[in-house]
C-alpha positions as CSV (number, residue, x, y, z in Angstrom):
1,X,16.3,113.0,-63.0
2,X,12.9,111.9,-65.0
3,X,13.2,108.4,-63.8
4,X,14.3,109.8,-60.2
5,X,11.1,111.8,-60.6
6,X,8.8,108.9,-61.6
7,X,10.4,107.2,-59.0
8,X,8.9,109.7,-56.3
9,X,5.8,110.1,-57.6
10,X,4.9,106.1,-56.9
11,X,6.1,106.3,-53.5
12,X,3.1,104.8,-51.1
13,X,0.8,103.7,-55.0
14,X,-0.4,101.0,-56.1
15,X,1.6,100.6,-59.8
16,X,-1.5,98.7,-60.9
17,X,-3.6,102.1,-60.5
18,X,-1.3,104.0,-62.9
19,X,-2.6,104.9,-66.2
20,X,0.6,106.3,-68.0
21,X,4.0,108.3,-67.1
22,X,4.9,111.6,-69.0
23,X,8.1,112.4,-69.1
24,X,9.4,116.0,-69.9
25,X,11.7,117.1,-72.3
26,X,13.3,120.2,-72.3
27,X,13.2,120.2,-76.1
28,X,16.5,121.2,-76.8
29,X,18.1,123.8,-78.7
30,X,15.7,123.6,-82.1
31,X,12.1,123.2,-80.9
32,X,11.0,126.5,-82.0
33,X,13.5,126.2,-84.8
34,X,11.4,126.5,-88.5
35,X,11.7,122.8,-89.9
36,X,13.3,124.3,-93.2
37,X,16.1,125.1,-91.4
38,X,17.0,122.0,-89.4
39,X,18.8,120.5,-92.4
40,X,21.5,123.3,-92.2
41,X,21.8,123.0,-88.7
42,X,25.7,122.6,-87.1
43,X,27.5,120.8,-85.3
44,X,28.1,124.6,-83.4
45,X,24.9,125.0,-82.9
46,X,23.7,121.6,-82.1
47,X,26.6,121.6,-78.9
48,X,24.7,124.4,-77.7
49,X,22.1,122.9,-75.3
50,X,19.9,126.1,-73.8
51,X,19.6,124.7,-70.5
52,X,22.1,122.0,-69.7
53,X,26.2,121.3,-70.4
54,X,26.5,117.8,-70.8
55,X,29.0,116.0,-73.2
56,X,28.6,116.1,-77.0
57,X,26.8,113.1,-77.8
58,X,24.6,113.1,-74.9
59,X,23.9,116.7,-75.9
60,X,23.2,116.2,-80.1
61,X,20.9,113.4,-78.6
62,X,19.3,116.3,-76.8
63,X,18.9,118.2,-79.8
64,X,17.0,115.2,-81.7
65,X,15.4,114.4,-78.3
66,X,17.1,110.5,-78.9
67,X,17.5,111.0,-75.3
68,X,13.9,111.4,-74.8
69,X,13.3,108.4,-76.9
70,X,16.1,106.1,-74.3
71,X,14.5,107.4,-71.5
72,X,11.5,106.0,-72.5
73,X,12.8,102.4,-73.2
74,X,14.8,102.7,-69.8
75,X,11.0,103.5,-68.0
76,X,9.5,100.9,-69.7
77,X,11.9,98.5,-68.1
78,X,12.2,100.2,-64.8
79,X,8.8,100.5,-63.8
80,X,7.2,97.8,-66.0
81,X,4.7,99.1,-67.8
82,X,3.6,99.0,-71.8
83,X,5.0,101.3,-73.9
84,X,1.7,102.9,-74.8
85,X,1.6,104.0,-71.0
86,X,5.3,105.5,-70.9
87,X,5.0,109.3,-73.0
88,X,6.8,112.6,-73.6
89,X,6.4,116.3,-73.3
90,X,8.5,119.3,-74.1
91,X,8.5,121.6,-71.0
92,X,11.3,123.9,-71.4
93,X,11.8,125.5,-67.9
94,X,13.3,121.9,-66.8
95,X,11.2,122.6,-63.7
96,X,8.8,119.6,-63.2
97,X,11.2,116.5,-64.2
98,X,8.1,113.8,-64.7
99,X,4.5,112.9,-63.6
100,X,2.1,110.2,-63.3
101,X,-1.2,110.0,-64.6
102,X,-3.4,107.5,-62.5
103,X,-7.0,106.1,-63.2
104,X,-8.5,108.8,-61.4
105,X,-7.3,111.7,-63.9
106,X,-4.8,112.7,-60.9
107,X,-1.5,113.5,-61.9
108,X,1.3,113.5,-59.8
109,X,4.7,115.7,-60.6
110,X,7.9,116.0,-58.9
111,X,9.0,119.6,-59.3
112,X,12.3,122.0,-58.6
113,X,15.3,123.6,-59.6
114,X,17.5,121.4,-62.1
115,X,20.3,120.1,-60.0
116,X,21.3,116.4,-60.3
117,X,22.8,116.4,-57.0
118,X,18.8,116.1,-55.7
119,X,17.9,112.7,-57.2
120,X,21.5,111.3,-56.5
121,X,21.2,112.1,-52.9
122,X,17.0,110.7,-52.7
123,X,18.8,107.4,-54.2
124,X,21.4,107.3,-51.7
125,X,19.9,108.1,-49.1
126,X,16.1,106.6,-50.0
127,X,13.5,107.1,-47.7
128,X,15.1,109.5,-46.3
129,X,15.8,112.7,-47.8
130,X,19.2,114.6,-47.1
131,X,19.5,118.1,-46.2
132,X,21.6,119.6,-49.3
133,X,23.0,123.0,-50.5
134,X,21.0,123.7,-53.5
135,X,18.5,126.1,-54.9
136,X,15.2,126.3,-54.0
137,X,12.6,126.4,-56.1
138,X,10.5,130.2,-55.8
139,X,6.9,128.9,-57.4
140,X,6.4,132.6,-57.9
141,X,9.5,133.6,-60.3
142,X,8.3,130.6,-63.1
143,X,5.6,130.1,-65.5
144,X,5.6,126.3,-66.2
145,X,4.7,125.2,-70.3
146,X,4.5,122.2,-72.3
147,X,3.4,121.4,-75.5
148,X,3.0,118.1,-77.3
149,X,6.2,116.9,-79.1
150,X,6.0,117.2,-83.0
151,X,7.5,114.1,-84.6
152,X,7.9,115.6,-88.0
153,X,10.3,117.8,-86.0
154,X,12.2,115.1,-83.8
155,X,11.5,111.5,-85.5
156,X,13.9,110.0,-83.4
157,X,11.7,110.1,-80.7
158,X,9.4,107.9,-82.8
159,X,11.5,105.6,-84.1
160,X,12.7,104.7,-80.3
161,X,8.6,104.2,-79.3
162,X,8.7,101.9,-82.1
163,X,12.1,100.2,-81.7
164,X,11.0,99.8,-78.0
165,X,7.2,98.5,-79.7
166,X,8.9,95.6,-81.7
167,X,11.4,94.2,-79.4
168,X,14.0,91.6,-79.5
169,X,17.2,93.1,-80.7
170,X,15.7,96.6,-82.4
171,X,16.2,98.9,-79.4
172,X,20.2,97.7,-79.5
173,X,20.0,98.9,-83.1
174,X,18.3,102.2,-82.2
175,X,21.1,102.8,-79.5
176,X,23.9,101.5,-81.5
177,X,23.0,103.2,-85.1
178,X,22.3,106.4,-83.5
179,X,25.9,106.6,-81.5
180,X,27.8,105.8,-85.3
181,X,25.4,108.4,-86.5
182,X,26.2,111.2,-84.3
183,X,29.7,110.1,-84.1
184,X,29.8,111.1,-88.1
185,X,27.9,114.2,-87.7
186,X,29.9,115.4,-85.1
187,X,32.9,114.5,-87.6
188,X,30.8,116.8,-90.3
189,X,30.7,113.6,-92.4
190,X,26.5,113.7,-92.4
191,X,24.0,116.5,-91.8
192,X,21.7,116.6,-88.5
193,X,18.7,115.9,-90.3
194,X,20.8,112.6,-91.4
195,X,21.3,111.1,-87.8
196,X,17.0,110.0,-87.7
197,X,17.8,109.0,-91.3
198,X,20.5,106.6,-90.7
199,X,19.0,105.1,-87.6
200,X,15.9,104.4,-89.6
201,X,17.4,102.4,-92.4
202,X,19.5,100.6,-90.1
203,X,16.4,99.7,-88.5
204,X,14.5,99.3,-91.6
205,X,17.0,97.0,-92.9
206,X,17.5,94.7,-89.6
207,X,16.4,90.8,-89.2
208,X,16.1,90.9,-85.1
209,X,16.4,88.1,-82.7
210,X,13.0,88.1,-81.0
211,X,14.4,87.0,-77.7
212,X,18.1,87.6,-77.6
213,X,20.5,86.6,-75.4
214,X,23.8,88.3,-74.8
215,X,25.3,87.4,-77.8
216,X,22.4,88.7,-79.9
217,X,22.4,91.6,-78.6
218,X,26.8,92.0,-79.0
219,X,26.1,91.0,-82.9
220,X,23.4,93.4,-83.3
221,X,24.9,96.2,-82.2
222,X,28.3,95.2,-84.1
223,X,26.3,95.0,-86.9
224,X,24.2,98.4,-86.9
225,X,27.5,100.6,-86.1
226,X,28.8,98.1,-89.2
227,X,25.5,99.5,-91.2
228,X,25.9,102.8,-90.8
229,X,29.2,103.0,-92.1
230,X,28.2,101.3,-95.0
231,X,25.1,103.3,-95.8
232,X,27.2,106.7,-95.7
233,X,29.9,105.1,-98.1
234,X,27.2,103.5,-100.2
235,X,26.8,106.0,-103.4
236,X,23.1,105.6,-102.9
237,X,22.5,106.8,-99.9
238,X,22.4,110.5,-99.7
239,X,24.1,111.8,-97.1
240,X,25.6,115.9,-95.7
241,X,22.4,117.3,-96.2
242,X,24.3,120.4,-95.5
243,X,25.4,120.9,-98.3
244,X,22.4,120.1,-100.2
């Protein structure tokens, strides 16, 4: 829906006249959650997504706003632009789904009810738009917020800016190290706070290709889901901050 969104805002504008996109996250089940606490954080709670029912992986990377961080690397390859002009903001009412900044100061948003049967039917049917059963969005019933996205609270957003920043084969580590990562939190093998952790030294710890090829890319991500294995059996990586 954010990309569907973007997508709608640059109908009939020049691209070259855009100064950055902004995203919105709906910032998931702990943004008001005091930091303290987000080391003791469950699986349980994690799964419970305050505005959406997705599947569980798609949902923790909710919760860690990884999501966020994918969405950014996926804009930055569907619309072409840097990654200093592709951003992020927590707006928890889901309402507007994206926006453009242009040169001008304008800003452009693409706003209404959360239903993803609104930008599948704008791609199918693209220019047109189709007549459909949903929702409508009353302006009056919803005060719209955002605030700026702390990354002391949600580092995986920042280590997928800078995986995206580097290139070559570090955003197939990102994506790779944080699925084995979740995977073993989901298991209750590692503690949430451990998911940014583990995708970090997997990062940290990776040689990349600096323009890979499809076999690059296959070896890295063999070899982060490899990595993270090994750093929750090594005995010196500390892991199930749970229980800490």
């Amino acid at each position: 829906s954010e990309h569907s969104a973007i997508w709608q805002c640059l109908q009939g504008e020049d691209s070259a006249l855009v100064k950055r996109l902004i995203l919105t996250a709906s910032g998931g089940p702990f943004r008001e959650l005091p930091l303290d606490e987000l080391r003791a954080v469950t699986k349980e709670r994690a799964l419970k997504h305050p505005n959406w029912v997705m599947g569980p992986k798609i949902t923790i990377d909710s919760a860690t706003l990884m999501n966020k961080g994918l969405e950014i690397l996926e804009a930055h390859h569907l619309f072409d632009l840097a990654f200093n002009q592709v951003d992020a903001i927590i707006h928890p009412q889901s309402i507007v789904h994206s926006m453009v900044e242009f040169v001008d100061g304008s800003i452009k948003a693409q706003l209404g009810v959360p239903d993803m049967r609104v930008p599948i039917a704008y791609a199918i049917a693209h220019p047109l738009r189709l007549p459909l059963d949903v929702p409508h969005l009353d302006m009056a019933a919803k005060d719209l917020t955002f605030q700026e996205i702390d990354y002391g609270r949600f580092p995986c957003l920042r280590l997928a800016k800078e995986a995206g920043d580097r290139g070559g084969t570090y955003p197939t580590v990102l994506a790779a190290a944080d699925e084995e990562a979740v995977k073993l939190f989901l298991e209750d093998r590692v503690g949430f706070m451990d998911i940014p952790r583990l995708v970090e030294r997997a990062l940290d710890q990776h040689e990349s290709f600096p323009e890979p090829g499809l076999g690059d890319i296959l070896e890295a991500d063999v070899w982060a889901r490899h990595r993270v294995a090994e750093l929750v059996r090594s005995a010196g990586f500390s892991v199930l901050s749970t229980q800490h």
